[in-house]
N, CA, C and O atoms as CSV, one atom per row, in Angstrom:
chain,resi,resn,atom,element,x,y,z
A,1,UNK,N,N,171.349,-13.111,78.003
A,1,UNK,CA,C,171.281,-14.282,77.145
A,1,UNK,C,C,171.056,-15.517,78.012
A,1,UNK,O,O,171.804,-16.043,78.836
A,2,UNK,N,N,169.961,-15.807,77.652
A,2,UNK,CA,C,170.012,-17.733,78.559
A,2,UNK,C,C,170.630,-18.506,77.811
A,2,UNK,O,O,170.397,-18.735,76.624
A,3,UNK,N,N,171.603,-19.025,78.603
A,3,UNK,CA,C,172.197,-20.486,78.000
A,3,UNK,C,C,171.697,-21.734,78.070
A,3,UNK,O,O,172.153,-22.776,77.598
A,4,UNK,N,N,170.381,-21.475,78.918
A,4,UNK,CA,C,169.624,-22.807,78.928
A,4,UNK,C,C,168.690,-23.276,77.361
A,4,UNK,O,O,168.245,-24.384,77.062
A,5,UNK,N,N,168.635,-22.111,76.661
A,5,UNK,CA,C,167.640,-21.481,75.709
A,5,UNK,C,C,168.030,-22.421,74.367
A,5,UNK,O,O,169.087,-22.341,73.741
A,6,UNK,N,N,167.056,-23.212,74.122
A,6,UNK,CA,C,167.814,-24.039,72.307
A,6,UNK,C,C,167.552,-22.987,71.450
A,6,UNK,O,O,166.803,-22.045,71.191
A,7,UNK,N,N,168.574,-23.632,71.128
A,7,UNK,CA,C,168.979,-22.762,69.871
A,7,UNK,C,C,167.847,-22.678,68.597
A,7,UNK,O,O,167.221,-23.728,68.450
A,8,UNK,N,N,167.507,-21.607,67.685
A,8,UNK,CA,C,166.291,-21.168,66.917
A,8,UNK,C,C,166.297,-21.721,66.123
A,8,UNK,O,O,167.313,-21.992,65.483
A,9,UNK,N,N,164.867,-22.195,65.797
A,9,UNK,CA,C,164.839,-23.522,64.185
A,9,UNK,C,C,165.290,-22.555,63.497
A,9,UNK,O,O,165.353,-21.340,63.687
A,10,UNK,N,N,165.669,-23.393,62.483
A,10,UNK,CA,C,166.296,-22.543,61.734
A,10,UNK,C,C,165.047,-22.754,60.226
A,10,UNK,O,O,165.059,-22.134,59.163
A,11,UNK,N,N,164.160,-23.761,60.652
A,11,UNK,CA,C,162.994,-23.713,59.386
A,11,UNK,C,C,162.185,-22.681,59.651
A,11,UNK,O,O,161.393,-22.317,58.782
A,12,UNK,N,N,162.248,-22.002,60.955
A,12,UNK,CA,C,160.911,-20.782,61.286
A,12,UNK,C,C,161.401,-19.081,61.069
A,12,UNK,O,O,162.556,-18.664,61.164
A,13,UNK,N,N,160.490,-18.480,60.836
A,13,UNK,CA,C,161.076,-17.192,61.132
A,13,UNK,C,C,161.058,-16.485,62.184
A,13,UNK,O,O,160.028,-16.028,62.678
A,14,UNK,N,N,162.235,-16.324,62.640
A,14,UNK,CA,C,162.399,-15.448,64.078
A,14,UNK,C,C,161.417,-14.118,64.174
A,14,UNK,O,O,161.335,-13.462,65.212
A,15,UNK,N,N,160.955,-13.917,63.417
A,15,UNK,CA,C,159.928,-12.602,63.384
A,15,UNK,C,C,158.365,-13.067,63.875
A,15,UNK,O,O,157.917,-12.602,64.923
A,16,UNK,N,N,157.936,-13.572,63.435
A,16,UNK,CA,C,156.519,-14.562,62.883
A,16,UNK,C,C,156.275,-15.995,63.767
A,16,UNK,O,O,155.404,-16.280,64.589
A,17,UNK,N,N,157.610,-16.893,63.153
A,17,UNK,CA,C,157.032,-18.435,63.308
A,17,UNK,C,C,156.875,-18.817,62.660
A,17,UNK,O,O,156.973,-20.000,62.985
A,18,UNK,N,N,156.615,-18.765,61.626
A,18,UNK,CA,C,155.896,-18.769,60.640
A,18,UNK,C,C,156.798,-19.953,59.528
A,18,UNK,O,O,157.911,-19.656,59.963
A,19,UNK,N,N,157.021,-20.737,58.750
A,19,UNK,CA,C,157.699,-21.411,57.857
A,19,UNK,C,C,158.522,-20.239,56.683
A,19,UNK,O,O,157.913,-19.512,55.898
A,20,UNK,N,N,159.847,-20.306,56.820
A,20,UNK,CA,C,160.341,-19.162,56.119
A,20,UNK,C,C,160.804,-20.391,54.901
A,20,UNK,O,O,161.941,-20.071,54.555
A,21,UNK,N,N,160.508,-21.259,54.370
A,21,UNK,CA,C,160.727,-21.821,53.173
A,21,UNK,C,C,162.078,-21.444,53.101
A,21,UNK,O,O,162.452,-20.772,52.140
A,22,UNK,N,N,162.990,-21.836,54.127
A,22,UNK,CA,C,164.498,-21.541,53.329
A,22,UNK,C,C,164.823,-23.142,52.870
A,22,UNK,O,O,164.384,-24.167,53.391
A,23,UNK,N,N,165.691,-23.012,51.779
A,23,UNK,CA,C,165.959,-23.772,50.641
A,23,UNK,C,C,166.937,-24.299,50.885
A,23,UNK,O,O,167.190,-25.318,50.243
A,24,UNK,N,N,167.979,-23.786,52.002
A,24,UNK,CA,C,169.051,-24.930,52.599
A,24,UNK,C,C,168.742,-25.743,53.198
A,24,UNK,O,O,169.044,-26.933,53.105
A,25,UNK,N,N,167.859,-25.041,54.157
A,25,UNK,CA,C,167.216,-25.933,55.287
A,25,UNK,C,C,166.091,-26.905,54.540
A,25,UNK,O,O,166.200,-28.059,54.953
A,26,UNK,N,N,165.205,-26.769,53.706
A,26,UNK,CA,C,164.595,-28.039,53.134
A,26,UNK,C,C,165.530,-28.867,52.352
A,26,UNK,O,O,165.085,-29.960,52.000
A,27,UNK,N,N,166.721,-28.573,52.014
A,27,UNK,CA,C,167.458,-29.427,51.452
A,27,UNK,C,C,168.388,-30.208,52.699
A,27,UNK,O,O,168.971,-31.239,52.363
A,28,UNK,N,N,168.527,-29.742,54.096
A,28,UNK,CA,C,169.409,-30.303,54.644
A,28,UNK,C,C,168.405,-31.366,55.582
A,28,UNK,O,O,168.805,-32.366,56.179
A,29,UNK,N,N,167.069,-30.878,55.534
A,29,UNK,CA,C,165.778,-31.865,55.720
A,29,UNK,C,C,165.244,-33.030,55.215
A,29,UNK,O,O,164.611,-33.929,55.768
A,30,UNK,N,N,165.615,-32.866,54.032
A,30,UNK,CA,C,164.934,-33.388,52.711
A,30,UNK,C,C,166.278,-34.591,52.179
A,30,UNK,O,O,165.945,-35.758,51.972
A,31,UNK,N,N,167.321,-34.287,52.053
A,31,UNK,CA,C,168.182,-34.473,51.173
A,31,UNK,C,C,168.222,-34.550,50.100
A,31,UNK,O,O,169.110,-35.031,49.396
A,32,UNK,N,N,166.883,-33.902,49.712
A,32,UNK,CA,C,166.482,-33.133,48.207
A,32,UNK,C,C,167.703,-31.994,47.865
A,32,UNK,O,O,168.092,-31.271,48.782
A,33,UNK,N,N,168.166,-31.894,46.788
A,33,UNK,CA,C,169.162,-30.770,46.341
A,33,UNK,C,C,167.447,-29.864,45.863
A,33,UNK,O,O,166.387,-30.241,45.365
A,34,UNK,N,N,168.003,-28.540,46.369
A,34,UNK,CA,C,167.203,-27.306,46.005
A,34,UNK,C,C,167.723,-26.132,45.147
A,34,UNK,O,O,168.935,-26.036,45.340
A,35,UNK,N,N,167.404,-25.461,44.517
A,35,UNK,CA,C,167.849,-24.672,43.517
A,35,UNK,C,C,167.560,-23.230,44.756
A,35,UNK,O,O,166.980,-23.231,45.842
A,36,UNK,N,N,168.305,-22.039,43.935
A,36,UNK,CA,C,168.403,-21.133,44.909
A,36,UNK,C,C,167.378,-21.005,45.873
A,36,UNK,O,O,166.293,-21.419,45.466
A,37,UNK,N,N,167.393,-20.346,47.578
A,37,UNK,CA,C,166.578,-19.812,48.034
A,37,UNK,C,C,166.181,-18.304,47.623
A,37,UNK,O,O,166.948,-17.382,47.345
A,38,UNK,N,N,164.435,-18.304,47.670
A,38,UNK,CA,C,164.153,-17.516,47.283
A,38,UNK,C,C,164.748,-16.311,47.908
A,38,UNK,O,O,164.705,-15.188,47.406
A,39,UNK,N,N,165.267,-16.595,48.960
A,39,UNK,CA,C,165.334,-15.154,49.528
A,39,UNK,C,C,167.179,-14.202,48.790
A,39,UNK,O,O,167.703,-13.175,49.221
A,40,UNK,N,N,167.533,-14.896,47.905
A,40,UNK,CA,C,168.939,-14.906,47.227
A,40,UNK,C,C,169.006,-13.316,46.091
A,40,UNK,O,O,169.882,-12.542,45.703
A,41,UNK,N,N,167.426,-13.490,45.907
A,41,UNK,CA,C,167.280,-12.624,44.980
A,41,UNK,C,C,166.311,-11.252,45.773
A,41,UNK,O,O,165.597,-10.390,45.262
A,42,UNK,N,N,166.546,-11.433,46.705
A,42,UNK,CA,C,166.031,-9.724,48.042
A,42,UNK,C,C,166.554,-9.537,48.274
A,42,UNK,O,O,167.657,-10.081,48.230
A,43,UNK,N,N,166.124,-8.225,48.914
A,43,UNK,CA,C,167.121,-7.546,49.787
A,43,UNK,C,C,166.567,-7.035,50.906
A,43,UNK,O,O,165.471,-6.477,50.853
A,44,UNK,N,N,167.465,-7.203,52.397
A,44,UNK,CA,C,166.697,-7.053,53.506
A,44,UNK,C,C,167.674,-5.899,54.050
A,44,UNK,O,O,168.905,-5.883,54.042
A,45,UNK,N,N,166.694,-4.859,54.563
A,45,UNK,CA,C,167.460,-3.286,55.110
A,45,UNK,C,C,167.687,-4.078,56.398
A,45,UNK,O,O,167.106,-4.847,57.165
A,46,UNK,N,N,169.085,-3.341,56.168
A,46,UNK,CA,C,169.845,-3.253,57.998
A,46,UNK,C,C,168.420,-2.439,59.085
A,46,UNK,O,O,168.793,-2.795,60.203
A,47,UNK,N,N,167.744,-2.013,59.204
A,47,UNK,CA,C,166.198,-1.978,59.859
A,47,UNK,C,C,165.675,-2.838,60.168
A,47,UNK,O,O,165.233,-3.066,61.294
A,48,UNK,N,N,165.598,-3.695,58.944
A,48,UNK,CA,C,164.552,-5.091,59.542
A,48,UNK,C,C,165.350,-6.217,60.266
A,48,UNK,O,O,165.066,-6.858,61.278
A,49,UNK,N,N,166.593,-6.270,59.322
A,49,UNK,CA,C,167.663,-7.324,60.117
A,49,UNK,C,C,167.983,-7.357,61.755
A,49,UNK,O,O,168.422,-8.302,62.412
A,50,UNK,N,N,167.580,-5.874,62.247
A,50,UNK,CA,C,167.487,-5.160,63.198
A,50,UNK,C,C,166.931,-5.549,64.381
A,50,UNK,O,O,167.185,-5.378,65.573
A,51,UNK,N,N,165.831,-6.306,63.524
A,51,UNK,CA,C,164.426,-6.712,64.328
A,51,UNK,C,C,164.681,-7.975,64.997
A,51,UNK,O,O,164.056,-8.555,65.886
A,52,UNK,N,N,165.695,-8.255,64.395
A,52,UNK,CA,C,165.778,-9.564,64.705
A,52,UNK,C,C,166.450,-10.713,66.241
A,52,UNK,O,O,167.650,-10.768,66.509
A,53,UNK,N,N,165.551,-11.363,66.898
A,53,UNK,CA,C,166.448,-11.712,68.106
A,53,UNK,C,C,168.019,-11.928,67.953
A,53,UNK,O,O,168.571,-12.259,66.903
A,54,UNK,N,N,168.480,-11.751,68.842
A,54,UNK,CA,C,170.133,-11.758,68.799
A,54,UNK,C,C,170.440,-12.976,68.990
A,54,UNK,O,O,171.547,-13.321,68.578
A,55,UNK,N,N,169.843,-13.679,69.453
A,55,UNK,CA,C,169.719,-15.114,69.060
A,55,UNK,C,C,169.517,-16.144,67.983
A,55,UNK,O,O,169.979,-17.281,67.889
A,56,UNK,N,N,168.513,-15.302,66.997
A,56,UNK,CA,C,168.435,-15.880,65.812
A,56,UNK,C,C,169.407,-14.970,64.499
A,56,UNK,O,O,169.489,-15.085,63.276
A,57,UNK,N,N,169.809,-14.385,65.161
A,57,UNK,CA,C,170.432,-13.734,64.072
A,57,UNK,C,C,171.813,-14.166,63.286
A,57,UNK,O,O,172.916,-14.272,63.822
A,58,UNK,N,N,171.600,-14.324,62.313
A,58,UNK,CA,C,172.459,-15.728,60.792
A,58,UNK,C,C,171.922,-16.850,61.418
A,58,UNK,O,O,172.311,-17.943,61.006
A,59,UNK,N,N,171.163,-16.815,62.267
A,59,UNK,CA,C,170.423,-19.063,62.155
A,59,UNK,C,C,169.480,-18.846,61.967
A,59,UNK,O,O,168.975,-19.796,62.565
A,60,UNK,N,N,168.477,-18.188,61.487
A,60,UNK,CA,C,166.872,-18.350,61.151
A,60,UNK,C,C,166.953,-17.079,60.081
A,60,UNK,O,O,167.468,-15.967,60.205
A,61,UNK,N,N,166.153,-17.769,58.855
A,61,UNK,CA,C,165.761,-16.655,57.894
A,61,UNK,C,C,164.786,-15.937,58.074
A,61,UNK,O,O,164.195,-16.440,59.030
A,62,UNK,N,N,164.312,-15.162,57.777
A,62,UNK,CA,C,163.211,-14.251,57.338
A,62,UNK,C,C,162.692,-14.493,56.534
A,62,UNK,O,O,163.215,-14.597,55.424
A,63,UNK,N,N,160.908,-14.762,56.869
A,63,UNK,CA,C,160.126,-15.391,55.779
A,63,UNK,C,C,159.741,-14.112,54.700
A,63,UNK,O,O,159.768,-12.910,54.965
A,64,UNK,N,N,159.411,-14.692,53.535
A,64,UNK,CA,C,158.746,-13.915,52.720
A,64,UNK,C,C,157.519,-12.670,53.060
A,64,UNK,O,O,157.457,-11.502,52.674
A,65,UNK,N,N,156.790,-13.310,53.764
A,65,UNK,CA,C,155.732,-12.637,54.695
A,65,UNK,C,C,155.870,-11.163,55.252
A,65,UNK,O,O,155.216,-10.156,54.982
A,66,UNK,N,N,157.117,-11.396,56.270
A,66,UNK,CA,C,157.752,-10.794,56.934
A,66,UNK,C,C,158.263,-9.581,56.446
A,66,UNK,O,O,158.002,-8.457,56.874
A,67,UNK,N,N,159.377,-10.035,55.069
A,67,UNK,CA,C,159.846,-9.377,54.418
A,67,UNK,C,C,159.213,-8.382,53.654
A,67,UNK,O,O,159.571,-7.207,53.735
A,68,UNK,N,N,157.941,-8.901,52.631
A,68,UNK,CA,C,156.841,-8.348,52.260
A,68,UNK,C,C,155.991,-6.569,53.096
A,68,UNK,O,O,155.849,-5.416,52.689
A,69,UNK,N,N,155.600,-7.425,54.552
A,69,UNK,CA,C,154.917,-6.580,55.140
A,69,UNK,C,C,156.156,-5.132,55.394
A,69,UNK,O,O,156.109,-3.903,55.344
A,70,UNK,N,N,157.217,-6.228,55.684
A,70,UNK,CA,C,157.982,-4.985,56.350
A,70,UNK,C,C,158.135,-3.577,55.120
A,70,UNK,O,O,157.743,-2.449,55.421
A,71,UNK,N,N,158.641,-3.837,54.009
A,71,UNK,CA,C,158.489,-3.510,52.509
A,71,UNK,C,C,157.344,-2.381,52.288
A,71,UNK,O,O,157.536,-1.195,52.020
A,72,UNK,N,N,156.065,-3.069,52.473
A,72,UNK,CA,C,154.971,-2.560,52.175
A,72,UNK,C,C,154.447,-1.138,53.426
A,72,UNK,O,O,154.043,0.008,53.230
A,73,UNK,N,N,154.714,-1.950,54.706
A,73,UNK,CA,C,154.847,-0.152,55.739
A,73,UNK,C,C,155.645,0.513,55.488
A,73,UNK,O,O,155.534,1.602,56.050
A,74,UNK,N,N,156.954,0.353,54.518
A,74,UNK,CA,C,158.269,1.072,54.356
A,74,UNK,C,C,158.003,2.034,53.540
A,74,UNK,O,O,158.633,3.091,53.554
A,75,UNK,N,N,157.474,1.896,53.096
A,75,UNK,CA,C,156.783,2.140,51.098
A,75,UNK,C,C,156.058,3.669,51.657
A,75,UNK,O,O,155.248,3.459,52.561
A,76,UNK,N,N,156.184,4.926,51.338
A,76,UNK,CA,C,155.340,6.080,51.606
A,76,UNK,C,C,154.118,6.002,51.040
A,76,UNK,O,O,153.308,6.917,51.192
């Protein structure tokens, strides 16, 4: 682990980069109140959560994208 290392936006997805549209984080951006994040109503397998740097893992969401693809190779 580097401790020199900042800590992971928490607007990107640790998978990608990519803008994971989480809905806390545009609200704690914004000071817009947001209605649920989309991601409230998925579900992500202990597999993909898996994937995830140990660094970003509970501070960066998983974008839709991500979630999607992973889903869709899962799928027989």
């Amino acid at each position: 682990m580097n401790l020199n290392a900042p800590p992971p936006d928490a607007t990107r997805c640790p998978l990608c980069g990519g803008d994971n549209r989480c809905a806390m984080e545009i609200e704690r951006a914004t000071g817009l109140k947001q209605g649920p994040c989309w991601c409230v109503s998925q579900t992500f397998s202990a597999e993909l959560l898996a994937r995830l740097p140990a660094d970003a893992q509970g501070k960066a969401c998983i974008c839709a994208n991500c979630l999607s693809t992973f889903n869709t190779q899962d799928t027989p």
